[in-house]
DRENDRENTI-133723 format. One line per 3 residues: number of its first residue (from 1); their letters; for each residue x, y, z of C-alpha. Coordinates in Angstrom, 1 decimal. Layout:
BEGIN
NUM> a> X/Y/Z; ...
This chain:
BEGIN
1> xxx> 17.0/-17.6/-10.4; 13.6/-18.2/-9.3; 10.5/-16.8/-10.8
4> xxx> 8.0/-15.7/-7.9; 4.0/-15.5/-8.2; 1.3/-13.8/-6.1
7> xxx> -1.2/-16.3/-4.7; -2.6/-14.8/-2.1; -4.3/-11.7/-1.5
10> xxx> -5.9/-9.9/1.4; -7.0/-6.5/1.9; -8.7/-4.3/4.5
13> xxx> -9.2/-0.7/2.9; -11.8/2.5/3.0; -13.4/1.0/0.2
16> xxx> -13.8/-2.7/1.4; -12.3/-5.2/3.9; -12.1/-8.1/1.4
19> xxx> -10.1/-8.3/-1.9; -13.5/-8.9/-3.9; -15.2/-5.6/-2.5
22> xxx> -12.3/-4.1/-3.0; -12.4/-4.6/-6.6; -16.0/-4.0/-7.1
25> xxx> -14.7/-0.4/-5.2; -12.1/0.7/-7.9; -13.7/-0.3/-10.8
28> xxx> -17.1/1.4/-10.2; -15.2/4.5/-8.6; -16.4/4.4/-5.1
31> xxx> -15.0/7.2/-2.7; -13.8/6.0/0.3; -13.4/9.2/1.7
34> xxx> -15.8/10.7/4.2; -16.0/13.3/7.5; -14.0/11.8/10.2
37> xxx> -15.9/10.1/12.6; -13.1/8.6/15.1; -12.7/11.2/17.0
40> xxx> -13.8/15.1/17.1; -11.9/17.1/14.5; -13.9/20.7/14.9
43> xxx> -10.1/21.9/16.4; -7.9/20.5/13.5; -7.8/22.4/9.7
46> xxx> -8.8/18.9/8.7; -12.1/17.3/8.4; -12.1/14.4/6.1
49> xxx> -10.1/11.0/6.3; -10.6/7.2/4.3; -11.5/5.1/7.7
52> xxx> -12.1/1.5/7.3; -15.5/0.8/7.9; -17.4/-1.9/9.8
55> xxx> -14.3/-3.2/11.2; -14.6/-6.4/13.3; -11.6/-8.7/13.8
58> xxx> -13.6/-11.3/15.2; -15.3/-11.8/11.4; -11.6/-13.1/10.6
61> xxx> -10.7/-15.2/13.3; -8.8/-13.0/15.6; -10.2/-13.3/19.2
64> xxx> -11.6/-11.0/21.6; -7.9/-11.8/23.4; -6.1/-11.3/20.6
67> xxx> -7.2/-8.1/19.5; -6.8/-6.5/22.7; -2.9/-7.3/22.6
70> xxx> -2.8/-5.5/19.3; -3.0/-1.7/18.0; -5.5/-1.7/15.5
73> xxx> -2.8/-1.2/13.0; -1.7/-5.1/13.8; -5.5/-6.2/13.8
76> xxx> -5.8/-4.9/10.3; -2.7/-6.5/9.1; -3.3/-9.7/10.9
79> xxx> -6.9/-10.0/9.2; -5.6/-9.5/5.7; -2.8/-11.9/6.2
82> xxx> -5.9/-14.4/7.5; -7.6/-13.4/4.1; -4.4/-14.1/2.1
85> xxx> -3.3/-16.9/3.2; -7.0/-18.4/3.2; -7.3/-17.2/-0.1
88> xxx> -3.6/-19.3/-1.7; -4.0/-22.5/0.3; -0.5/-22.0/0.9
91> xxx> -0.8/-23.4/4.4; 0.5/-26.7/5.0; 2.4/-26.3/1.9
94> xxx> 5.6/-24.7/2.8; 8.3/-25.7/5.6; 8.4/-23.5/8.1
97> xxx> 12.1/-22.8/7.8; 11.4/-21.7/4.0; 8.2/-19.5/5.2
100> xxx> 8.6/-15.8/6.0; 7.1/-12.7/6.9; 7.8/-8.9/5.6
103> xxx> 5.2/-6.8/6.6; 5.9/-3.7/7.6; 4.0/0.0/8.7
106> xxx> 5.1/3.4/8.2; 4.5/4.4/11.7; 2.9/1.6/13.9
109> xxx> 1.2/1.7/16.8; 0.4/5.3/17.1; -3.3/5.1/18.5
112> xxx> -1.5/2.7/21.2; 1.0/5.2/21.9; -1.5/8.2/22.4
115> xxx> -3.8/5.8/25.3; -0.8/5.2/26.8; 0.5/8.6/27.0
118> xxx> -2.8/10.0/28.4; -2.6/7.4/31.2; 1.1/8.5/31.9
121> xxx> -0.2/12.1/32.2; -3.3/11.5/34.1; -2.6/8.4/36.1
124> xxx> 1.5/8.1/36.0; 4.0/5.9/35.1; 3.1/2.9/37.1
127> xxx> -0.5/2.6/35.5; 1.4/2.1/31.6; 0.1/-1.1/30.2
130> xxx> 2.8/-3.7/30.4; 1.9/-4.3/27.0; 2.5/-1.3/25.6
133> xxx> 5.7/-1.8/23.5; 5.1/-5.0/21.8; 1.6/-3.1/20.8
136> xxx> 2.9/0.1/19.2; 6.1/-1.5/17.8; 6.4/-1.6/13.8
139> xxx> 7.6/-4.2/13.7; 4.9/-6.3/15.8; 2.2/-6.8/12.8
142> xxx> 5.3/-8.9/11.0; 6.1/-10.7/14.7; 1.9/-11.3/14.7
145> xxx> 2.0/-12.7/11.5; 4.6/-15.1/11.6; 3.4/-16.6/15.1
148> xxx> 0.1/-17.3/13.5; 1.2/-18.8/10.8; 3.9/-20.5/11.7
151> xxx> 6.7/-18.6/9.0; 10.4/-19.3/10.8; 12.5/-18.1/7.5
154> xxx> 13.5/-14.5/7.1; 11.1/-12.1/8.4; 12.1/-8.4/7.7
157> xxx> 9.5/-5.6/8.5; 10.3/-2.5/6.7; 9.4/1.1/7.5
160> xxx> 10.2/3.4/4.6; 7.1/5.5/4.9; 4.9/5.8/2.5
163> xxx> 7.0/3.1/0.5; 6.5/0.9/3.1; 5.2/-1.9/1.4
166> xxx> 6.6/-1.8/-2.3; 9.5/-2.6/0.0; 8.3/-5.0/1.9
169> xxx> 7.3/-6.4/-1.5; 10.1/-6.1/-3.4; 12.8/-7.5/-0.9
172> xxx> 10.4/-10.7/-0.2; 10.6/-10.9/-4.3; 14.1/-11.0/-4.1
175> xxx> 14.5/-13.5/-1.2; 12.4/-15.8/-3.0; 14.1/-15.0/-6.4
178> xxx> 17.3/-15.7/-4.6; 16.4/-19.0/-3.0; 16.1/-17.6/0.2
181> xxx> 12.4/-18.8/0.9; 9.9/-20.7/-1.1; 7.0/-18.1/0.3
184> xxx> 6.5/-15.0/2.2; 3.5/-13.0/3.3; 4.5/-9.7/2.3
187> xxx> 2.5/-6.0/2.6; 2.0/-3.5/5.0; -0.4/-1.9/7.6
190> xxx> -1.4/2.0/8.7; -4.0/3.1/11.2; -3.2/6.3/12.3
193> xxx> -6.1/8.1/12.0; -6.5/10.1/14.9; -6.1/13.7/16.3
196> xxx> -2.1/13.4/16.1; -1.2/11.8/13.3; -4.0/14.4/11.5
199> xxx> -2.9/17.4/13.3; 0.9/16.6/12.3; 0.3/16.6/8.7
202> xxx> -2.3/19.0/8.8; 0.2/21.3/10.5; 2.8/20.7/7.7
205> xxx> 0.4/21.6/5.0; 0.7/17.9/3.7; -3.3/17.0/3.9
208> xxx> -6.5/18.6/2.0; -8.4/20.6/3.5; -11.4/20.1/1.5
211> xxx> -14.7/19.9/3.5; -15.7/18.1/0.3; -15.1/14.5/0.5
214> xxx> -15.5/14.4/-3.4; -13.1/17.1/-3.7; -10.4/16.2/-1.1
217> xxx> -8.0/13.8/-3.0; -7.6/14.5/-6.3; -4.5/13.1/-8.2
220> xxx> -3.1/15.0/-10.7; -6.0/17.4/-10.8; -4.6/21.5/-10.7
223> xxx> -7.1/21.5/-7.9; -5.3/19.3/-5.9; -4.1/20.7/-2.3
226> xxx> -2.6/17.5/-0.4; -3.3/13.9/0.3; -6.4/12.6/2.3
229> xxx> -5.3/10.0/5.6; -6.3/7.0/4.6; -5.9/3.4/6.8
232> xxx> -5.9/-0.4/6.8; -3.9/-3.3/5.3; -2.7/-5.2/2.6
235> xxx> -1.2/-8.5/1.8; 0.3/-10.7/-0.7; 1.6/-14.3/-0.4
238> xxx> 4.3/-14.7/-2.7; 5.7/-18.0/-3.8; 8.1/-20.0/-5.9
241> xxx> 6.7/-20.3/-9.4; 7.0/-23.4/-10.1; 6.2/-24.5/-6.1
244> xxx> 2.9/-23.0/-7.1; 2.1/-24.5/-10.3; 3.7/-28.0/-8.7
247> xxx> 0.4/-27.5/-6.4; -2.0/-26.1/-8.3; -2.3/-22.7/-7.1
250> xxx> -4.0/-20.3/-8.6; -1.5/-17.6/-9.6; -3.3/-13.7/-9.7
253> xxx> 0.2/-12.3/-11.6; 3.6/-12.6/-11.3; 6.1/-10.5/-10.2
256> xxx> 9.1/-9.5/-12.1; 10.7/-6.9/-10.8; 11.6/-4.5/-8.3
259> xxx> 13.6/-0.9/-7.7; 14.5/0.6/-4.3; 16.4/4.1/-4.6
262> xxx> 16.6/7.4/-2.1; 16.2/11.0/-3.8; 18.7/12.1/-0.7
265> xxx> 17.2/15.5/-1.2; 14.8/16.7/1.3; 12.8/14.9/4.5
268> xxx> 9.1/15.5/3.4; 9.4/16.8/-0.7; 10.6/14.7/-3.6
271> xxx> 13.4/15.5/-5.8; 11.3/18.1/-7.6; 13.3/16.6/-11.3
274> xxx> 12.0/13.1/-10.2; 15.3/11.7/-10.8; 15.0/9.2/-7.9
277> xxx> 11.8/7.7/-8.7; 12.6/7.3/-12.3; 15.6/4.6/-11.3
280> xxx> 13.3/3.0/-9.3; 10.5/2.7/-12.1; 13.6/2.0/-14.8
283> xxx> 15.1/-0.7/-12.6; 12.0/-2.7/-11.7; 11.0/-2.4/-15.8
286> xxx> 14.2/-3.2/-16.7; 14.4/-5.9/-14.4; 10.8/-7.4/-15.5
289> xxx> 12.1/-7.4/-19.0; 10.1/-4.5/-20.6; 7.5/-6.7/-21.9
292> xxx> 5.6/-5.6/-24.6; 1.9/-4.6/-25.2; -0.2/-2.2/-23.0
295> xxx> 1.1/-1.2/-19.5; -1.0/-0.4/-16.8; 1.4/1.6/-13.9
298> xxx> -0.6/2.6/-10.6; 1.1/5.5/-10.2; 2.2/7.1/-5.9
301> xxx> -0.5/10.1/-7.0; -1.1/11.2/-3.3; -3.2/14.6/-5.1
304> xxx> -0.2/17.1/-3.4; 1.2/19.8/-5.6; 4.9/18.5/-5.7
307> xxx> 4.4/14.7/-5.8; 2.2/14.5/-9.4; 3.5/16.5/-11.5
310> xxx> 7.2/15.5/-10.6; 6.2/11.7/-10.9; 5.1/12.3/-14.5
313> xxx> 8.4/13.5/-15.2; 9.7/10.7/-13.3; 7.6/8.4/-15.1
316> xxx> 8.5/10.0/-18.5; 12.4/9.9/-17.5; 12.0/5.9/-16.5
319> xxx> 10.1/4.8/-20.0; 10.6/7.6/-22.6; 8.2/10.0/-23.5
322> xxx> 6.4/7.7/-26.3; 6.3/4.2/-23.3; 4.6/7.0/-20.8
325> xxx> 2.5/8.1/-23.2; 1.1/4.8/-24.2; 1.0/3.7/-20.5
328> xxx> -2.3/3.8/-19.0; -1.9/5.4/-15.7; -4.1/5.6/-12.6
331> xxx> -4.1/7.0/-9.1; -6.5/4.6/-6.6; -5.4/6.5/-3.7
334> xxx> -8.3/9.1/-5.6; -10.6/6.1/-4.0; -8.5/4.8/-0.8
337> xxx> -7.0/7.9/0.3; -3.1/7.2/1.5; -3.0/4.7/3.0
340> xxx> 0.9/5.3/4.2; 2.8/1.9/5.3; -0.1/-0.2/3.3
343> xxx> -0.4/2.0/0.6; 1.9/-0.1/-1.7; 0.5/-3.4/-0.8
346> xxx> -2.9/-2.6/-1.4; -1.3/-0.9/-4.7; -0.1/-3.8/-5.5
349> xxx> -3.1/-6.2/-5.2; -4.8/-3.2/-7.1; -2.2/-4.4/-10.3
352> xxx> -2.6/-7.6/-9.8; -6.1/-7.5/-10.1; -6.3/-5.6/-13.3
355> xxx> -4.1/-7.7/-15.1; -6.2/-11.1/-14.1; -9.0/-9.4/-15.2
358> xxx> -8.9/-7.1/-17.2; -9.4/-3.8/-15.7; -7.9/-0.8/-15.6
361> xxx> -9.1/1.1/-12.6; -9.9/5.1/-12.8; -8.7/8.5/-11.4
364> xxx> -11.9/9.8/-9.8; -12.7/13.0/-9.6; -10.0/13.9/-12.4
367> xxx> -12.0/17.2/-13.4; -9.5/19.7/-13.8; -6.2/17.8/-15.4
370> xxx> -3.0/20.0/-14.3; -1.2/20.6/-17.8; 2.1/19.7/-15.9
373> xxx> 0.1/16.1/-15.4; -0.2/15.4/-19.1; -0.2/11.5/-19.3
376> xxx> -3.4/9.7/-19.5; -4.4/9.0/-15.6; -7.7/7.2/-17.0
379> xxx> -10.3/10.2/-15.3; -12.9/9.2/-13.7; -14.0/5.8/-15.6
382> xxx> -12.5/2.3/-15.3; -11.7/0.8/-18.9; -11.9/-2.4/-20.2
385> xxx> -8.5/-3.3/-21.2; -6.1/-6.4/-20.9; -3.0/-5.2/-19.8
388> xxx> -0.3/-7.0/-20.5; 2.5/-6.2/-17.4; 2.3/-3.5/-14.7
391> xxx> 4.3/-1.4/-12.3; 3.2/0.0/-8.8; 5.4/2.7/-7.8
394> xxx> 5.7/4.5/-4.4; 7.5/7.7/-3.2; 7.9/8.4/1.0
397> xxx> 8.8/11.3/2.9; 12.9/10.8/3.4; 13.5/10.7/0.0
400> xxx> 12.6/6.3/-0.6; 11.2/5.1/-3.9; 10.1/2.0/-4.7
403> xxx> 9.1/0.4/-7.7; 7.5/-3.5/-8.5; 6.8/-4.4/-11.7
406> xxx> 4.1/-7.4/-12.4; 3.3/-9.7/-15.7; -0.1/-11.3/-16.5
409> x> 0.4/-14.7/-16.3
């Protein structure tokens, strides 16, 4: 079996549309979260979102051309795959034939979907861009991707929701692991932060409606009253260990292990005895061999009433009571918001950072702990610590958890 590293890293998010800023972000505890500005939300029960900001895809190479064949969803995902693959030197490196692409989005091209829509309602059928289905597609960002950069070996976009790209992850892991490919650019990508992707969660009671942007997502707070829409992109290049050492790459972590379960329960709430997540968790520990000293996990922690207090029991039913306890947990969608399909990515980068330096990123806003949420989710502070291994875990609507686990190298 292989051992696979992370050498690569890209990231557009709410708090930063570079890797570096993005770290700078977590561990000084900037909100991304603000009053939406995309469109006009006085009609909708929800007023705040985490947009990207300063967005230009012609800072990272992606012509005026270009972008216009893609839903912002794609831009994003194309960008951080530019930064990521910038970032490893992996280009050049790798046959084509042994180069993939998993990258995968939750829901796609929904702000492509809605223009063309209105134009079917106000100008018919014949005036629908010719465009339109390779744009809103979820599986086009992956398609994108691989054209750029030339990846011909297995491609496999994934769309598990909000597990998105922990899968996406996880399955390149195993290709690689498996001797499938020698590299993958793996992640995920969301944009859908408009009027009906907001009004549809809003309408199922899934988002905060804080007017407060400091009060809106709050992970295992008792406050908490729903997740804040967050947006953007991550991703990772993954790679053959010892192809990476072989060319002197430098290697952020590696990555260990992986879990992929379903609750099979219920289409929007997790199984409320976190059962399901806690095999995913087990199985992607298990897998990365349980390695001692301190664990850092960034835990799903969207800040709704159902999701944090059942994964502390999940995260208590994977370890043990006295592993969780010792863990040293945090939510960064307190920071990001949800990011949805790109949550896990950026989740991901987010673990891989802290263990090559150091840093074990805060809970913001962590004010009010819920006594059902009684592990330590680091409030409000970033700490100093050397983690020794980590696991990202993600839960999404349908019942899918995913789980990867990460070493320091």
């Amino acid at each position: 079996m292989n051992r696979v590293a992370i050498t690569g890293m890209g990231a557009i998010t709410p708090v930063g549309n570079d890797v570096e800023t993005f770290f700078e972000s977590l561990k000084n505890g900037v909100c991304g979260v603000g009053r939406i500005t995309r469109f006009t939300a006085d009609d909708l029960k929800v007023h705040v979102a985490a947009e990207v900001k300063d967005f230009d895809p012609e800072k990272f190479g992606i012509s005026k051309g270009d972008a216009r064949r893609m839903d912002i969803y794609c831009q994003y995902a194309v960008a951080a795959a530019i930064q990521a693959v910038e970032d490893s030197g992996i280009a050049g490196t790798v046959a084509p034939e042994r180069f993939g692409a998993y990258v995968g989005s939750g829901i796609g091209g929904i702000s492509t979907i809605m223009a063309e829509c209105d134009k079917l309602d106000k100008r018919g059928a014949s005036r629908i861009s010719p465009l339109f289905v390779p744009m809103m597609i979820s599986n086009i960002a992956a398609g994108q991707i691989a054209i750029r950069f030339g990846c011909k070996g297995p491609s496999l976009p994934v769309v598990t929701a909000c597990a998105t790209s922990t899968n996406t992850i996880g399955e390149a892991f195993r290709a690689i692991k498996h001797g499938y490919a020698d590299a993958i650019l793996a992640g995920g990508s969301e944009a859908a932060v408009n009027a009906l992707a907001i009004g549809g969660f809003a309408n199922m009671k899934a988002l905060s409606t804080s007017e407060d942007p400091n009060a809106a997502s709050l992970p295992f707070d008792r406050r908490r009253g729903g997740f804040v829409l967050g947006e953007g992109a991550g991703i990772v290049v993954l790679e053959n260990y010892d192809h990476a050492v072989a060319r002197g790459a430098h290697i952020y972590a590696e990555l260990t292990g992986y879990g992929n379960t379903c609750d099979a329960h219920h289409i929007t709430a997790p199984d409320p005895e976190g059962v399901g997540g806690a095999r995913a968790i087990r199985m992607a520990w298990e897998e990365g061999g349980c390695p001692e000293g301190t664990l850092y996990i960034n835990a799903h922690g969207t800040g709704t009433p159902l999701n944090d207090s059942t994964e502390t029991k999940a995260v208590k039913l994977a370890l043990g009571e006295d592993a969780a306890r010792a863990a040293l947990i945090s939510s960064t969608k307190s920071m990001t918001g949800h990011m949805l399909g790109a949550a896990g990515a950026v989740e991901c980068i987010a673990c891989a950072l802290a263990l090559s330096r150091g840093v074990i990123f805060p809970t913001i806003h962590l004010n009010e702990p819920d006594p059902e949420c009684d592990l330590n989710y680091v409030p409000n502070a970033a700490l100093e610590v050397q983690a020794e291994s980590a696991l990202s875990a993600s839960l999404g609507f349908g019942g899918h958890n995913a789980c990867i686990a990460l070493r320091r190298v």
